[in-house]
BAFI-232279 format. One line per 3 residues: their letters; for each residue z negated, y, x negated of N, C-alpha, C. Coordinates in steps of 0.2 Angstrom, whole numbers, plus 5000, padded with zeros to 4 digits. Layout:
! BAFI-232279
a = Z/Y/X/Z/Y/X/Z/Y/X ~ ... .
***
This chain:
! BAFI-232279
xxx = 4747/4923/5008/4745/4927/5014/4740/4924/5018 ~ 4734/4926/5020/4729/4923/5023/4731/4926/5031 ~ 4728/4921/5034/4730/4921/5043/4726/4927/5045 .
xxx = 4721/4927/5043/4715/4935/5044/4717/4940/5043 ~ 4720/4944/5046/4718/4950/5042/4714/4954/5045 ~ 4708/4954/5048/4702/4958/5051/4702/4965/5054 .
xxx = 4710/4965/5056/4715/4972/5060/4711/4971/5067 ~ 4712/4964/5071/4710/4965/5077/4704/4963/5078 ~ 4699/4964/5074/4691/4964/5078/4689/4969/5083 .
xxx = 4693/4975/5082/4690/4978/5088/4692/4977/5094 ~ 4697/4973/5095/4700/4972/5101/4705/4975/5101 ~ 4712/4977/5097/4718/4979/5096/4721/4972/5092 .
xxx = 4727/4973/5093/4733/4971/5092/4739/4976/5092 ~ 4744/4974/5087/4751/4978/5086/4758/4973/5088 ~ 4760/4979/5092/4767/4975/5094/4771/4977/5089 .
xxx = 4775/4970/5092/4782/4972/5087/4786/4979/5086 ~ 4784/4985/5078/4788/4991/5079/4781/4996/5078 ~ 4774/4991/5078/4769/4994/5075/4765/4998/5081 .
xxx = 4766/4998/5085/4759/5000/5089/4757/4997/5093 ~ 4748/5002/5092/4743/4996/5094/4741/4999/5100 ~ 4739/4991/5102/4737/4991/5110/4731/4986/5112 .
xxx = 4727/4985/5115/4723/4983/5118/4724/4975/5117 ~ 4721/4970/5115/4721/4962/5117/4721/4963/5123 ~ 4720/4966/5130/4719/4966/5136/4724/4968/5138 .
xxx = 4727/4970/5134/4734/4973/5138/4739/4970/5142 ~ 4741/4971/5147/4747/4966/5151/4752/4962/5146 ~ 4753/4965/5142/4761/4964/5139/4757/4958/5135 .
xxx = 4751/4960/5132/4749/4956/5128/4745/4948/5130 ~ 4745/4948/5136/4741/4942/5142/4749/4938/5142 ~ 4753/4942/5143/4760/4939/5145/4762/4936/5139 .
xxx = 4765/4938/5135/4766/4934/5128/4759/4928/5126 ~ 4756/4929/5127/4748/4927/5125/4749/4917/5130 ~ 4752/4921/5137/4751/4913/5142/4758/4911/5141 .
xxx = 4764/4913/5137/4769/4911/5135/4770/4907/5129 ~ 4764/4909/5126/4761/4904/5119/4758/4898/5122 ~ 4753/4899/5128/4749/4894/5128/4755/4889/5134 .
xxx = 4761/4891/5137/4765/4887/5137/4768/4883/5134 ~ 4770/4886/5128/4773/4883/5122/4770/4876/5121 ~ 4763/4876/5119/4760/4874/5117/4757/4864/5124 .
xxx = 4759/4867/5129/4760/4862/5134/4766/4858/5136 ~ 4773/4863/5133/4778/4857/5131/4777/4853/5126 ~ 4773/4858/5120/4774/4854/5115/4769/4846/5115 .
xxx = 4762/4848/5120/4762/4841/5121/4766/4837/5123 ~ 4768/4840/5130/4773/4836/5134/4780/4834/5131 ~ 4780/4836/5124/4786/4833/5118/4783/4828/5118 .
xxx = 4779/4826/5117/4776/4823/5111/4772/4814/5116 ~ 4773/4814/5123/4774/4809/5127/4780/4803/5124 ~ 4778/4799/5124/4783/4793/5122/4788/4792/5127 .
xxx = 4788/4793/5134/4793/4795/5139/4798/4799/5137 ~ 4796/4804/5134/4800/4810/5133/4806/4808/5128 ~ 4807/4802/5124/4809/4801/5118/4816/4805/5117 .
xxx = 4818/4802/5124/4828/4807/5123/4827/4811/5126 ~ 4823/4817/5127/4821/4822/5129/4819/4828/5125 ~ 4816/4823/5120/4813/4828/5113/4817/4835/5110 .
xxx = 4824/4832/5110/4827/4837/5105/4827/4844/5113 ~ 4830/4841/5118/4827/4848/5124/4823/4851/5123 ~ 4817/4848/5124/4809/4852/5124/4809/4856/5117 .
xxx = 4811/4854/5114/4810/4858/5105/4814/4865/5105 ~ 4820/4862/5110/4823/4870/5110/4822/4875/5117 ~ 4816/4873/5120/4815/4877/5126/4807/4880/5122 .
xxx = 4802/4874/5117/4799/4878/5112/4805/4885/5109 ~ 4807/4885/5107/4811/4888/5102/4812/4896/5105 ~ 4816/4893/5113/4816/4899/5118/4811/4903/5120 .
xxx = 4805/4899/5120/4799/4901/5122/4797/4908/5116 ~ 4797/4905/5110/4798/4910/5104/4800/4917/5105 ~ 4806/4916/5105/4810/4919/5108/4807/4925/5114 .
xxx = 4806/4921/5119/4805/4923/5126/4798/4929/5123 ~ 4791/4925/5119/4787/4930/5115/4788/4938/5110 ~ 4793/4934/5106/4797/4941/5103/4798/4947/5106 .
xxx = 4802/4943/5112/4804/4950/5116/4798/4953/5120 ~ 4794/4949/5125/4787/4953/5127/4783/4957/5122 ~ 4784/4956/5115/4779/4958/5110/4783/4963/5106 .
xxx = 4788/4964/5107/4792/4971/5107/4788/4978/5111 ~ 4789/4981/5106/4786/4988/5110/4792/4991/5111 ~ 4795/4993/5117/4800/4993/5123/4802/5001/5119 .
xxx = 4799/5005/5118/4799/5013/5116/4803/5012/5107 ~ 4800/5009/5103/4803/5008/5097/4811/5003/5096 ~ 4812/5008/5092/4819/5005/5087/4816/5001/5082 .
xxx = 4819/4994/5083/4818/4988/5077/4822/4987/5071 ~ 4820/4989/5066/4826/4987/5060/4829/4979/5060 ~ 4825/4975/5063/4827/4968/5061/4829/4966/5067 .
xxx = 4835/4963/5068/4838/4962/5073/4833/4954/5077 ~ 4830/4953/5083/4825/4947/5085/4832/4944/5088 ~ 4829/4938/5091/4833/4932/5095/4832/4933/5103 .
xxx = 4836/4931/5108/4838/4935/5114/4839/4929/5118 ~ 4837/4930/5125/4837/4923/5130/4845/4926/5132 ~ 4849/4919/5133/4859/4920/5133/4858/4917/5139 .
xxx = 4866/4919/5145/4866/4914/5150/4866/4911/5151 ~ 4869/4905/5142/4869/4900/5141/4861/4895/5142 ~ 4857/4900/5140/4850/4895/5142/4848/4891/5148 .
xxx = 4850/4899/5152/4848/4898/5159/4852/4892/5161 ~ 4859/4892/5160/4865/4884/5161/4861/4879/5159 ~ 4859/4878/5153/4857/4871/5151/4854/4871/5154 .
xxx = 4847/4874/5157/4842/4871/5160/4845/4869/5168 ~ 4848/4872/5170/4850/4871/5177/4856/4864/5176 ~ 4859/4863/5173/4863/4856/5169/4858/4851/5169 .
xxx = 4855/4852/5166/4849/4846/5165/4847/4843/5172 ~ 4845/4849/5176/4841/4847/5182/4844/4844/5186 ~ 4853/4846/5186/4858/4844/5191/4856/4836/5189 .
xxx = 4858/4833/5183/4859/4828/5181/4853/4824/5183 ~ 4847/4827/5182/4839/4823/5183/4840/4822/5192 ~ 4841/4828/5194/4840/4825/5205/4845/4822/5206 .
xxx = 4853/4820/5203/4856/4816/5203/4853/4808/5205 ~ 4849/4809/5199/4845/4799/5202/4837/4801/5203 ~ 4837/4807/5210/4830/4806/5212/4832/4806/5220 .
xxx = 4826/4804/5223/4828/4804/5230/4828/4808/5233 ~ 4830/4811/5239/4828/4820/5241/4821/4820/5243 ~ 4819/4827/5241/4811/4827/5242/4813/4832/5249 .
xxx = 4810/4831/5255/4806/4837/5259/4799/4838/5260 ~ 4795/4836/5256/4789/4837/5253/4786/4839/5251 ~ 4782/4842/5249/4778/4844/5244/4774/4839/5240 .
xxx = 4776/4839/5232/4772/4834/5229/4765/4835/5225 ~ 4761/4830/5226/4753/4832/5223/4755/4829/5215 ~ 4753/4834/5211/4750/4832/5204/4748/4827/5202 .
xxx = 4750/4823/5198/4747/4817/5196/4752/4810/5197 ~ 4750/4804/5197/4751/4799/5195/4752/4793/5188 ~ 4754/4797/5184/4753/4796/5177/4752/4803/5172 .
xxx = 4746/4801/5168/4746/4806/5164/4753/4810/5160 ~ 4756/4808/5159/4761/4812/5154/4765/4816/5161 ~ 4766/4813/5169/4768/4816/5173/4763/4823/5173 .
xxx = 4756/4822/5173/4752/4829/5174/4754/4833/5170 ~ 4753/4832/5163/4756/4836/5158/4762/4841/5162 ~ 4768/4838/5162/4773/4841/5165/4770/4846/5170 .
xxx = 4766/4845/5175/4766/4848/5180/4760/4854/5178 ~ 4757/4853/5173/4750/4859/5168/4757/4863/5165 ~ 4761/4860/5162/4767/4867/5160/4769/4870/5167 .
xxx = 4771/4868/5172/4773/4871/5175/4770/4875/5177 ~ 4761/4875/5179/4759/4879/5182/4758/4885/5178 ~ 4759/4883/5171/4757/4890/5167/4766/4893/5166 .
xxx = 4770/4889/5167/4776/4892/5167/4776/4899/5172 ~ 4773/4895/5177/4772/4901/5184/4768/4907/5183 ~ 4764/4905/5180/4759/4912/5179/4760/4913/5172 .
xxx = 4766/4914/5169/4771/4915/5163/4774/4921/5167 ~ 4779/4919/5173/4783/4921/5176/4778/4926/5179 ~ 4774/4925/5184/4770/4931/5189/4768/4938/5182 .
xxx = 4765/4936/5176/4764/4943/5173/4771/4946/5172 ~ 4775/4943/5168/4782/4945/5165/4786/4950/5171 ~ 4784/4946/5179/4787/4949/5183/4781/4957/5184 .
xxx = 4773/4953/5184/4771/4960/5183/4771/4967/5179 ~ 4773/4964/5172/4773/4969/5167/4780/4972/5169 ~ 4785/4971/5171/4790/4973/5173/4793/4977/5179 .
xxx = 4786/4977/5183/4786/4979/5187/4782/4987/5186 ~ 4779/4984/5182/4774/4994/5178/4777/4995/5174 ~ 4786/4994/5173/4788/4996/5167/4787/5003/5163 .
xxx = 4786/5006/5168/4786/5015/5164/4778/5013/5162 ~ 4773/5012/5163/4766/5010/5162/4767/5008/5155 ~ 4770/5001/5154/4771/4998/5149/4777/4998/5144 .
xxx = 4780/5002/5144/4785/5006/5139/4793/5004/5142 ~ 4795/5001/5148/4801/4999/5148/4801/4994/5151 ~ 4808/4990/5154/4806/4984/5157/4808/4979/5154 .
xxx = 4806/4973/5156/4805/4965/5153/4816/4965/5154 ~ 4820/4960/5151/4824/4958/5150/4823/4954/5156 ~ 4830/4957/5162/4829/4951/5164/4833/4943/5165 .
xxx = 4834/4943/5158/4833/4935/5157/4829/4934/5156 ~ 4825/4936/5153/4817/4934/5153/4816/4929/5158 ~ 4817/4936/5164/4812/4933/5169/4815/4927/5174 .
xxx = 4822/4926/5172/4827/4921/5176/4824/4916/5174 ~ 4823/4915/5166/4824/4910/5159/4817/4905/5163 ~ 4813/4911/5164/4807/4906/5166/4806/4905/5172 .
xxx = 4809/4908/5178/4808/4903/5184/4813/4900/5183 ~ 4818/4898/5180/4822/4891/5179/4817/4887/5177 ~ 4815/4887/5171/4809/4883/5168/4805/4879/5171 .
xxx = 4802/4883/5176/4796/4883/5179/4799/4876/5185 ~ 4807/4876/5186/4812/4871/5190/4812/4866/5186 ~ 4814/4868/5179/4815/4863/5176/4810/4858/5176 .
xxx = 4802/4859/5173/4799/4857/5175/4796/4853/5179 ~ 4797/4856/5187/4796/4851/5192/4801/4845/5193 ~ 4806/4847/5189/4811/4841/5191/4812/4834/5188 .
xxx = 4810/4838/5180/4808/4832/5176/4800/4829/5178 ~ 4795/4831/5181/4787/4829/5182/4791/4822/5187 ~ 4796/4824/5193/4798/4817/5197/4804/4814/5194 .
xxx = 4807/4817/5187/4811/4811/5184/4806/4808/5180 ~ 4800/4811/5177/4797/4806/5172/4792/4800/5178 ~ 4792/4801/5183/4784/4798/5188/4790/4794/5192 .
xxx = 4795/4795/5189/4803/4787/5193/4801/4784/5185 ~ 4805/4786/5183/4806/4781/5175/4800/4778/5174 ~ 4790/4780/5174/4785/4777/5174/4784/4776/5181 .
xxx = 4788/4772/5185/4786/4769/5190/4781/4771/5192 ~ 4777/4776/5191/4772/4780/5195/4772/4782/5202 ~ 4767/4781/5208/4768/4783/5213/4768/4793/5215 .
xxx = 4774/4796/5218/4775/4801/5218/4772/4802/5227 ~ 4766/4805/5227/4764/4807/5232/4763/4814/5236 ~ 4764/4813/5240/4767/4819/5245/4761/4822/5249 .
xxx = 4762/4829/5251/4756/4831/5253/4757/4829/5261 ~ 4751/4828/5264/4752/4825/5271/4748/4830/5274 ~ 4749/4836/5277/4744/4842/5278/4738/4838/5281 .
xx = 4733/4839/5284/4728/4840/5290/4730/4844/5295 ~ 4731/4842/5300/4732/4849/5306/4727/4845/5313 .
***
């Protein structure tokens, strides 16, 4: 099978269930910045930090998938093949993890700035696409009759949890790398 098939030069794409719609279309930006999230855990797997972390991250890739499938369903058709489904159990693990991570961080009333140690950034570059994961998902869900039905909402829990998870690990990885965690000090 070659990766080409020359269907979408004109600017189409087919959701799951066969019809086609726009590269530009909502549904298709949404699934589209849920890839390019994937694709910023999978760096942030791939941190030396992260070593007892790895088997996590792999399976919130996995949910990501997951999470894709369903955006990339076309909400109007019946699928003969049964796809994979965000459980309430996902949304637990993530929110277990995070219990466990602010256990040994100290309270934030702050707001934290980006950065300190690179593999810290990474986390925090997932985050921001995790949010603007969640902003379309919320948007496409919001046009549901526009766009054939509404988003799953586990969907949309899965990834504002995510988006927590995220921030929580960016200040348990910038403790473990003894990196300085700085706080936004306004100007007023």
């Amino acid at each position: 099978m070659k990766i080409y098939t020359r269907t979408g030069d004109a600017g189409q794409t087919s959701l799951i269930g066969g019809r086609r719609v726009s590269k530009a279309n909502l549904r298709i930006d949404t699934y589209g910045t849920v890839d390019e999230l994937n694709a910023w855990i999978g760096l942030l797997r791939d941190q030396p930090i992260n070593a007892n972390r790895r088997l996590l991250l792999k399976e919130i890739q996995d949910r990501l998938f997951t999470v894709g499938a369903e955006l990339a369903t076309d909400p109007g058709k019946t699928i003969r093949k049964a796809l994979p489904a965000i459980v309430d159990h996902d949304i637990t693990r993530l929110e277990n993890e995070m219990d466990t991570m602010d256990d040994d961080l100290p309270e934030l009333r702050q707001f934290v700035l980006p950065g300190g140690h690179a593999s810290v950034s990474y986390c925090h570059l997932a985050r921001t696409v995790c949010r603007r994961a969640e902003r379309l998902a919320i948007a496409l869900n919001d046009d549901a009759e526009q766009f054939g039905g509404p988003v799953d909402p586990l969907v949309l829990t899965y990834l504002n949890r995510l988006s927590d998870y995220l921030f929580v690990l960016s200040r348990k990885m910038a403790k473990e790398l003894d990196a300085e965690e700085v706080t936004w000090e306004p100007r007023v």
